[in-house]
N, C-alpha and C positions, 0 to 999 in steps of 0.2 A: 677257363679259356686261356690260349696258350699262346703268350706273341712268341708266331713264327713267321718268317715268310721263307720262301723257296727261290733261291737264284739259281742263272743260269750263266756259266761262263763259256762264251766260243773263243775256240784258237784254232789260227788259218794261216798261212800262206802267200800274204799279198803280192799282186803282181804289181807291174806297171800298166796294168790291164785291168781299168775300173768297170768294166761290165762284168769280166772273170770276175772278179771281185765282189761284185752284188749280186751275182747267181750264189756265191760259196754263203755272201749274206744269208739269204732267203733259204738253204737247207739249213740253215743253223740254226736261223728263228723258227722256222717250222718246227723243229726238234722240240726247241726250249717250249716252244706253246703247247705243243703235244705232254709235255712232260711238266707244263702246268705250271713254269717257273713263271713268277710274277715280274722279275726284272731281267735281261738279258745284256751280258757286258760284254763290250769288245774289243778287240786291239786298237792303240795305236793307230794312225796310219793303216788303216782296215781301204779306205776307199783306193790306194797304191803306196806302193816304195818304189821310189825314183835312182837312179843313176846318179844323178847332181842336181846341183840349185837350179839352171837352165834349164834341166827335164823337168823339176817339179813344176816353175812356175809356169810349165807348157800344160803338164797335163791338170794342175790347178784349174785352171781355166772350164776344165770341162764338167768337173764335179757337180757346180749345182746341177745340171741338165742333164749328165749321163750318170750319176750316184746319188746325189741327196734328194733331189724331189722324184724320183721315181722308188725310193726308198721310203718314203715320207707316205705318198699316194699308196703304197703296196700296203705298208702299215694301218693305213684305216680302211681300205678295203678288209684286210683279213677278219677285222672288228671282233679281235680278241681282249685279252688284257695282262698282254705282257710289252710292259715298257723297255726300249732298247738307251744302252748307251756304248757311244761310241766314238773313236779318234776318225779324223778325216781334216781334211787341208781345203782352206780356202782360199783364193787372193784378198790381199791386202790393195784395200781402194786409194789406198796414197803412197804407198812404194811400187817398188818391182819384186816386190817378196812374198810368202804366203803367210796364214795363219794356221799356225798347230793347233787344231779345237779341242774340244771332247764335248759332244751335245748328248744331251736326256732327253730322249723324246717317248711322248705318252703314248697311250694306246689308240688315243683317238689320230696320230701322226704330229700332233703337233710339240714344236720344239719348247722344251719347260722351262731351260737351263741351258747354258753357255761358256763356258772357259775356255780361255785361252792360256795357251803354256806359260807361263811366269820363266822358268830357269832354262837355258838354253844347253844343249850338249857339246860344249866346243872343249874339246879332249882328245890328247894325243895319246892311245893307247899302250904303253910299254912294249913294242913289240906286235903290236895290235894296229887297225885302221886311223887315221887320223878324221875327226870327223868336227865340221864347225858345222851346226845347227844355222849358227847365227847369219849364214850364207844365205840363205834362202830363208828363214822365219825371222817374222817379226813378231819380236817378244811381245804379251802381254803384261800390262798392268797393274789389274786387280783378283781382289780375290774372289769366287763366286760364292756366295751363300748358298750353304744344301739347301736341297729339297726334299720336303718332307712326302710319303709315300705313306697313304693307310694310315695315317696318323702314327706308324710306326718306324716306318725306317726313313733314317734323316740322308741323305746322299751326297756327301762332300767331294767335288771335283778335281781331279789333279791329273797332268799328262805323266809317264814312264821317268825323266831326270827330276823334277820334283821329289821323287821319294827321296832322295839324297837329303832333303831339305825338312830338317820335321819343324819349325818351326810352323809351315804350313799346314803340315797334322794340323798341328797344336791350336791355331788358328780354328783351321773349319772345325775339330771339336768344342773352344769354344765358341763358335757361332750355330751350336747342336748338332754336328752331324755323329751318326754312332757306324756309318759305313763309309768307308774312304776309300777311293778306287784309284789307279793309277795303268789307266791302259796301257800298255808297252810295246816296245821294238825294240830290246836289250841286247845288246851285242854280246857274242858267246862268250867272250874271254871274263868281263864284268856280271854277265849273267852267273856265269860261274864260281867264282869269286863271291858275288854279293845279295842277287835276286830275291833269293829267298832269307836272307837273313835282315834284307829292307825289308821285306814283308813283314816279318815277325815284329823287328824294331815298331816301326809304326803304328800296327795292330798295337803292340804294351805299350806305349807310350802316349798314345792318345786314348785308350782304352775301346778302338773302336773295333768292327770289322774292317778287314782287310779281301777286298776283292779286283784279282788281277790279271786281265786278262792278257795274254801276249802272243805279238807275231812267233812262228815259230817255223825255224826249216830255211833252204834255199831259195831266197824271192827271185823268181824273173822278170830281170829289169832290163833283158832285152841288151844288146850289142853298142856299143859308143860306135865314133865314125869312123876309127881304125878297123871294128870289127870285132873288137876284142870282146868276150863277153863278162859284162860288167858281175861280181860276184858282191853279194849281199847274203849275209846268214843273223837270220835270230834266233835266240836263245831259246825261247818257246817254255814250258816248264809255267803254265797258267796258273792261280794258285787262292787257294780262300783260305783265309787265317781268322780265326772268331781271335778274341778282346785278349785273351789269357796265351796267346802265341801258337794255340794248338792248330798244326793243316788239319781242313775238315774236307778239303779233293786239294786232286793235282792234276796235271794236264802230261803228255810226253813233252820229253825234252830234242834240239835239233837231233842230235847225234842218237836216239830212240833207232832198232833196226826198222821197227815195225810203225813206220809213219805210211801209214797206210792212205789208197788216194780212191776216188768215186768212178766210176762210169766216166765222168767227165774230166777224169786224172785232176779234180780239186783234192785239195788236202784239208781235214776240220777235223774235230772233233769238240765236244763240249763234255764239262763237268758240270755238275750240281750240288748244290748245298740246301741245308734248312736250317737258318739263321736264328737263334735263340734270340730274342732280345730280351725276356723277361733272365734269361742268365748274364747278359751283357749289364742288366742295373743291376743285379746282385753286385756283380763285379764291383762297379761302379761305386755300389753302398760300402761295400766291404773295405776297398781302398782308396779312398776319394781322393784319388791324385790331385782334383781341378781344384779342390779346397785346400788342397797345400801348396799348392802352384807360391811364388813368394815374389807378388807382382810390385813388392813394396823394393825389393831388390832386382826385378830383371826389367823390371816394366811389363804394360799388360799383354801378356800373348794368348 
């Protein structure tokens, strides 16, 4: 017997249009359940991308009632058994700000897990957007401890500027995770430059999987009050990296000719994988990084 499981990564489009938004959901998961993936990952910022801090924390407002519990409800009606994860924004009950999540929610709809983004994107691009996170999100905290899936696969949480940050790998592999996800909204210029070589990094360095889903393509966030129309581009380039750094899929990238769109001019597509983990503890045996870790000189991470 042979520990595998089967994932499924979507990569979309997000509007500032959270019902757009959860139809492009619902073809994805359809897919992924059709195709038998046990777990489904997803962007970022999947429920919209906003214009600014004052649109987010307007359209914040609507999520629980127009995206997360009519996504939740749909999830156990379908009463399959593939588990979704995914980025989506909530208000914060003691500012005027939101929350960047990433929730794991089971098959039966209910939510298992919880994070909140730790590291915020306040960076002035060379040449590039200038973008403060911290406008609008209210960092979190803490760390969330995986969740374990089939008694095989351990699910360590993180949002898209995290990967910057491996101490946090480093973290959730020691508190067991052997899959680390980092939903995304990666900006081209950095996407380009770095995306896939974060991936890689993390994947060897915690020895885990690396599963990553990202926004990808031109988002519609709709006209500011000039008129102007606000322009937002992600990276896209979705990506699963097993323990040893090798891509096992990939997604198209923005700039792709062929980003092709549905009946309903939505834009998706999904990749899939079948995650060794009986190779992932070979790995593990073979080069016990966690036993050489030298917590007597760093302290414990």
């Amino acid at each position: 017997h042979h520990l595998t499981m089967k994932v499924a990564v979507g990569q979309l489009c997000s509007s500032s249009n959270t019902k757009n938004n959860l139809r492009t959901v619902y073809k994805i998961l359809n897919l992924a359940i059709q195709n038998q993936a046990r777990i489904l990952f997803l962007p970022e910022a999947t429920d919209y991308l906003a214009q600014n801090a004052k649109h987010s924390l307007q359209l914040s407002q609507q999520v629980k009632t127009a995206f997360l519990t009519p996504l939740v409800e749909h999830i156990k009606a379908l009463n399959q058994s593939t588990y979704v994860s995914i980025g989506i924004h909530l208000p914060n009950d003691t500012t005027t700000k939101v929350e960047n999540v990433h929730l794991l929610i089971d098959p039966k709809g209910t939510i298992v897990s919880r994070y909140q983004k730790l590291h915020l994107f306040d960076v002035d691009v060379p040449n590039g957007p200038i973008l403060k996170e911290s406008n609008s999100v209210e960092a979190g905290n803490t760390i969330t401890p995986p969740t374990l899936i089939d008694d095989v696969a351990n699910i360590g949480l993180s949002i898209c500027y995290d990967i910057r940050f491996p101490e946090l790998s480093l973290k959730l592999r020691q508190l067991g995770a052997n899959i680390l996800t980092f939903p995304s909204a990666f900006t081209t210029k950095t996407g380009d430059a770095h995306w896939e070589v974060l991936s890689k990094a993390r994947a060897l360095d915690s020895q885990c999987f690396v599963v990553n889903a990202a926004q990808c393509g031109h988002h519609d966030v709709g006209t500011n009050e000039k008129g102007d129309t606000i322009e937002r581009i992600s990276y896209g380039d979705s990506i699963i990296v097993d323990p040893w750094g090798t891509v096992l899929a990939k997604a198209k990238k923005f700039d792709d000719k062929d980003l092709s769109v549905d009946d309903d001019s939505d834009y998706f597509e999904v990749i899939y994988a079948d995650l060794d983990f009986d190779q992932l503890n070979k790995m593990r045996t073979n080069m016990p990084l966690s036993q050489h870790r030298r917590a007597d000189v760093f302290g414990d991470l």
